[in-house]
Phi, psi and omega in degrees: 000185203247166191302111195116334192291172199288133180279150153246095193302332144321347166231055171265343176276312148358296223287287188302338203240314136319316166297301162339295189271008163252025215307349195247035173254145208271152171244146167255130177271111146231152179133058171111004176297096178195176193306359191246333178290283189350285201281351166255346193275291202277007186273335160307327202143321205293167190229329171227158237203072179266121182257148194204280184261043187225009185208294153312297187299007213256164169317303201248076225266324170329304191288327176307288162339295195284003186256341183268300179325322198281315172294335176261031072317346171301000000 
């Protein structure tokens, strides 16, 4: 999909149902990958994190950056 578009929440159940049956294979995220998605995509499972308009479209793309880090450490 092209950038900026709608987190789909449906497909945190994919997510949890893959990981169940894979836990140590890594999943990767892009789609809508920002501070309010995050904490639910890796608590799903995921593990890598393609950030895009959450960082480019942002004010501060710095600041962004260090609030998204922050979260995949918590």
């Amino acid at each position: 999909g092209k950038q900026g578009q709608a987190f789909l929440p449906e497909v945190l159940k994919k997510i949890k149902a893959f990981h169940k049956k894979h836990p140590d294979m890594p999943i990767a995220a892009d789609g809508h990958v920002d501070e309010t998605t995050i904490p639910d995509l890796k608590k799903a499972g995921v593990n890598r994190f393609g950030v895009g308009s959450a960082i480019f479209g942002s004010d501060d793309p710095v600041d962004s950056l260090k609030k998204l880090e922050q979260l995949l450490t918590d």
